[in-house]
C-alpha positions in Angstrom: -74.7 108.8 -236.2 -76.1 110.0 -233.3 -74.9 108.4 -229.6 -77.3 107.3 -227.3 -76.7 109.0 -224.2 -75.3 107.6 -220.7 -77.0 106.1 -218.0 -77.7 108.6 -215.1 -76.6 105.7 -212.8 -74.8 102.9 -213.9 -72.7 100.4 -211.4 -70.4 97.6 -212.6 -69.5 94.6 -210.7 -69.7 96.9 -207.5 -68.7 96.0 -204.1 -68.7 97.6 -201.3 -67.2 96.4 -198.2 -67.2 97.4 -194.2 -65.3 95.6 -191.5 -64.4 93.0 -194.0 -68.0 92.2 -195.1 -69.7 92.9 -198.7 -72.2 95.5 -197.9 -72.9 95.6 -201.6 -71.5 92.4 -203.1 -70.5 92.6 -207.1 -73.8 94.6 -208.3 -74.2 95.2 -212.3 -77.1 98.0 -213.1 -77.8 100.8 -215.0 -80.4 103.4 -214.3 -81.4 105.3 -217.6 -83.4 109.0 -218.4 -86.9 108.9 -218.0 -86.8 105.4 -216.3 -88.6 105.7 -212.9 -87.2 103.5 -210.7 -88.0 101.8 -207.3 -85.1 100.2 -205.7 -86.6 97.8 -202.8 -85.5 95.4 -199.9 -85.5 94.7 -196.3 -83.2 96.5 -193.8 -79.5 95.3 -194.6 -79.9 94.9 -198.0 -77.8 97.7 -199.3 -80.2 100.2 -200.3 -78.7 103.1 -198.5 -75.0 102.4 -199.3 -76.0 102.2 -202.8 -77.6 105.7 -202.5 -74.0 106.5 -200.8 -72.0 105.7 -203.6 -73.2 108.7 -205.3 -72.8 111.0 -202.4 -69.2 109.5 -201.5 -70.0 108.8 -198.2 -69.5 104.6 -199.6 -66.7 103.9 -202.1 -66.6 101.1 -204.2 -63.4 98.4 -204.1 -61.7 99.5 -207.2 -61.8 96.8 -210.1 -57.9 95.2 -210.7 -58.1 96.1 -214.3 -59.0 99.6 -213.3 -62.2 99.6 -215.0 -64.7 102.2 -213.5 -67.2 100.2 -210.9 -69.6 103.5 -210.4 -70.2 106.2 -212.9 -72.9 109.0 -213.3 -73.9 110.4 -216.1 -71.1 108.3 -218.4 -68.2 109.8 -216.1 -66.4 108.1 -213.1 -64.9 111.0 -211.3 -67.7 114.0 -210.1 -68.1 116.5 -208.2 -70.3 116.0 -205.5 -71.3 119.3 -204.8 -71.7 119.5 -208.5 -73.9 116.4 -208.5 -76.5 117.8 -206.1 -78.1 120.0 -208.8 -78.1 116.7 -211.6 -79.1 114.6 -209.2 -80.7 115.4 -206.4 -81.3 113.2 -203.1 -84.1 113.5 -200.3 -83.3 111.1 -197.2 -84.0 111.6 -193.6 -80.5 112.4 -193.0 -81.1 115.9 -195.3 -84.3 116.1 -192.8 -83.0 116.0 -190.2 -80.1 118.3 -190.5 -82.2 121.1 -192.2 -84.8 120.1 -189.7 -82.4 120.5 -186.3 -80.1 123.3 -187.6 -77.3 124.0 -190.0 -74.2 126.0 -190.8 -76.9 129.1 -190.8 -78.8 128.0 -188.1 -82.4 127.5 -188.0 -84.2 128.8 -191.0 -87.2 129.5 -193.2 -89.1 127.5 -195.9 -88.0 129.5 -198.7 -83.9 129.7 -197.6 -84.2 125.8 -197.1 -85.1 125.9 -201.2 -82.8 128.5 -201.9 -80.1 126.9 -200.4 -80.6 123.7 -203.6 -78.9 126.6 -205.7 -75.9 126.2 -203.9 -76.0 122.3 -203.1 -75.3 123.9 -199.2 -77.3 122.6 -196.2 -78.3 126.3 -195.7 -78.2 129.7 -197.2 -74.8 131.4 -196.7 -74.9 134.7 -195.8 -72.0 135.8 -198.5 -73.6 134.1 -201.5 -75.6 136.4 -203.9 -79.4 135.5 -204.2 -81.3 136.7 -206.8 -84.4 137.5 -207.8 -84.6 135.1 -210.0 -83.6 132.3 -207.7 -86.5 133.4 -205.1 -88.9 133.4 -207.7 -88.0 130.0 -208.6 -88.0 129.2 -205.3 -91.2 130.7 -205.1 -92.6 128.1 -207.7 -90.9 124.8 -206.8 -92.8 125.1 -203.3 -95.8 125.8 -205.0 -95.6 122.6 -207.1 -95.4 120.9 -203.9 -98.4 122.7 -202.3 -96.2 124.6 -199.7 -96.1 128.5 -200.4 -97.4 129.0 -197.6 -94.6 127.4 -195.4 -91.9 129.8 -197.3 -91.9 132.1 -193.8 -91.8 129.0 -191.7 -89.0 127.9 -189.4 -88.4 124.4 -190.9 -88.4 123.4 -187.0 -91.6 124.6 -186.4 -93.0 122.2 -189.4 -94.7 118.5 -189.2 -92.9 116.2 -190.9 -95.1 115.9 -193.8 -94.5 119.8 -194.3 -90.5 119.5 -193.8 -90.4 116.7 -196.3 -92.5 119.0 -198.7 -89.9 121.9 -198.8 -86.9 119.4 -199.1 -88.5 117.8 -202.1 -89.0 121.6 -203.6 -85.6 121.9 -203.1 -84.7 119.2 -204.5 -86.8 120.4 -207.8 -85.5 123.7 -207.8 -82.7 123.4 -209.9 -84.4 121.4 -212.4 -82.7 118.1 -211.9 -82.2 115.0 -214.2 -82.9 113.0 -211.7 -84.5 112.7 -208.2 -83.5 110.4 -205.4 -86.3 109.7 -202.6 -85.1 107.5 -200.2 -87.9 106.5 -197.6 -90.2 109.3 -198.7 -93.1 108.9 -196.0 -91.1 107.7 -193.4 -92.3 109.4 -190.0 -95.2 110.8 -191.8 -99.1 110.1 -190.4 -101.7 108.3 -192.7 -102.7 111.5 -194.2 -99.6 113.5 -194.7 -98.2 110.2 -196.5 -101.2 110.4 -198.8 -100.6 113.8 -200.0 -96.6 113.5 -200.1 -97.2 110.0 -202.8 -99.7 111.9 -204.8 -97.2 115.0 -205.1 -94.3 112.6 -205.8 -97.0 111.2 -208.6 -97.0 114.5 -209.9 -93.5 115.2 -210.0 -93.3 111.0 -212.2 -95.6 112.8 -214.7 -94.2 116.3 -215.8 -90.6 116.3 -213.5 -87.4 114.5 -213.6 -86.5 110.6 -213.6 -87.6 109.1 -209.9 -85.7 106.8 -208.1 -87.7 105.3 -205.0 -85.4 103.5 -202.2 -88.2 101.9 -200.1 -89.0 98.6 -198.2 -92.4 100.0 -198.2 -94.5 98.5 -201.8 -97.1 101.3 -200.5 -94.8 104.1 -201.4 -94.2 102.8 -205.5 -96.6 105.3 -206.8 -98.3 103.7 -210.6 -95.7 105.8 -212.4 -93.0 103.8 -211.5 -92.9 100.6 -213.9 -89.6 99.4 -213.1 -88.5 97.3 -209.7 -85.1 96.6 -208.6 -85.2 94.1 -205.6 -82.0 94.1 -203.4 -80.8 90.6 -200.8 -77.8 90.4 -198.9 -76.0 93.0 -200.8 -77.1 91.4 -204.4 -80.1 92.3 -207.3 -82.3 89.4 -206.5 -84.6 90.8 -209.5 -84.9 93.8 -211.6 -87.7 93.9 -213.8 -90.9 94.8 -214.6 -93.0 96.0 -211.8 -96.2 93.2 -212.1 -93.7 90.4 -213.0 -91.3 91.4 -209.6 -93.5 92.5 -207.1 -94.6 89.0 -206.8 -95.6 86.8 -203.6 -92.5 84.2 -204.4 -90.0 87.2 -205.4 -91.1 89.0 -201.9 -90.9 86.1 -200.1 -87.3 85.6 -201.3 -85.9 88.7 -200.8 -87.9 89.8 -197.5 -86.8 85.4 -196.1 -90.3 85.2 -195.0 -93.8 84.3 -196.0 -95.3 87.4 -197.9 -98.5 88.4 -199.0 -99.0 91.1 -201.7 -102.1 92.9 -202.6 -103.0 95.2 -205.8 -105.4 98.4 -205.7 -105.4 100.9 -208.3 -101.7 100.6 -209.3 -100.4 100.4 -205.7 -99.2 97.6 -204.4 -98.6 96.2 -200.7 -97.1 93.6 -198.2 -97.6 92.0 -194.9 -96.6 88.9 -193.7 -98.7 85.6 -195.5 -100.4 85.0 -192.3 -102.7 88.2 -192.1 -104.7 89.4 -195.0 -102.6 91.8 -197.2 -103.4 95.4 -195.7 -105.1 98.0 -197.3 -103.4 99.6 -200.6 -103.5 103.1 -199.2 -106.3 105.5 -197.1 -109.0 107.4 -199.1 -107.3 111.1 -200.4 -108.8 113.8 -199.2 -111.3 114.4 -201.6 -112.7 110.4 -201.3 -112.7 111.1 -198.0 -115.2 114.0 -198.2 -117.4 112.4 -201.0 -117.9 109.5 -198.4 -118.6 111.4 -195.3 -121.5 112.9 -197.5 -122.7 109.7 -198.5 -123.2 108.7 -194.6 
């Protein structure tokens, strides 16, 4: 009989301690194929150290039975450099170092993408490139409406163009899976607009999403599933309509929260003001109604 296959991501009882504190305290999920994901919570949660744990950069405490806490893709040892092409991660760190310089120094569009062949943080001048690679390249920042930044210093970018090229190289080696953490962060009303209808595109036709966010805003309609994260724990995983909920919020954020619904988005503000607007008009809305006027 046929097996059913691993979880991409799957943690067991993990903790994760620093300076003698659970940063991540005893956490049981698993993360399957094709199950877009958005992982939410307040600052201090645990968001990013969970990210970490794939990356290495956090470690679990090892179980006394010696029973794996982490594993990806069914295994519990991986190659990190290895892992970047199965599953790939866009964060602001990865912006920020592509964005300020790397071991190649500044560089273009395009050699930011190429360099998601290599899982490097820039193109190495003694690694072979081939034509093949550039025209992949060629086509993963054309999915996310950027061949025209392929000649561009990635310094000389807006944010909402950097973060376009680092999600194209993300794409480019076809991953399983695709890690956004804080996607629109530092990005203007309308750059943010176009980056969540992009990242819609990729949840239709692309590979499984995972959303870290503390912004609802950002949990494009394609994303059914909500894990929410306090103090370190899974307050509630679930359903998206039964755990984005004005008593779940309030819990996890330890404040009064109001939460609004538009056209599959959802978002928060604080119970005492009205719940703010879902998202702005896209671009085309926003044409149709200066017609109108």
């Amino acid at each position: 009989m046929p097996t059913n296959p691993p979880p991409l991501f799957e943690l067991t009882r993990a903790t994760v301690t620093k300076n003698g504190r659970p940063i991540l305290d005893d956490i049981t999920l698993a993360i399957h194929n094709g199950e877009h994901t958005a992982i939410v919570g307040p600052n201090g949660a645990g968001k990013s150290t969970l990210i970490n744990l794939l990356t290495h950069q956090d470690r679990a405490v090892a179980h006394a039975d010696g029973s794996a806490a982490v594993r990806v893709l069914g295994n519990d040892r991986w190659n990190v450099f290895e892992l970047r092409a199965t599953l790939a991660i866009v964060s602001s760190d990865l912006h920020h170092r592509f964005v300020e310089g790397n071991s190649n120094g500044r560089i273009t569009g395009t050699e930011a993408v190429l360099s998601g062949f290599f899982a490097a943080r820039g193109v190495m001048k003694h690694l072979e490139i081939t034509g093949e690679m550039r025209d992949s390249a060629a086509r993963a920042l054309a999915t996310m409406d950027a061949s025209q930044l392929g000649g561009k210093p990635m310094h000389e970018m807006s944010s909402g163009e950097a973060r376009r090229v680092l999600i194209a190289r993300a794409l480019v080696s076809f991953p399983r899976a695709l890690v956004l953490d804080e996607p629109t962060t530092g990005l203007d009303l309308v750059a943010r607009d176009r980056c969540l209808d992009l990242v819609r595109r990729i949840a239709r036709t692309g590979p499984t999403l995972i959303l870290v966010t503390h912004h609802l805003e950002e949990i494009v309609p394609e994303i059914e599933r909500v894990i929410l994260l306090r103090r370190g724990r899974v307050a509630f995983d679930g359903p998206k309509a039964a755990t984005l909920t004005t008593a779940r919020l309030s819990h996890v954020f330890e404040a009064p929260v109001a939460v609004g619904r538009e056209d599959g988005y959802y978002a928060a503000t604080l119970a005492r003001f009205e719940p703010a607007a879902i998202r702005p008009p896209t671009h085309s809305q926003a044409v149709r109604q200066a017609g109108s006027d």
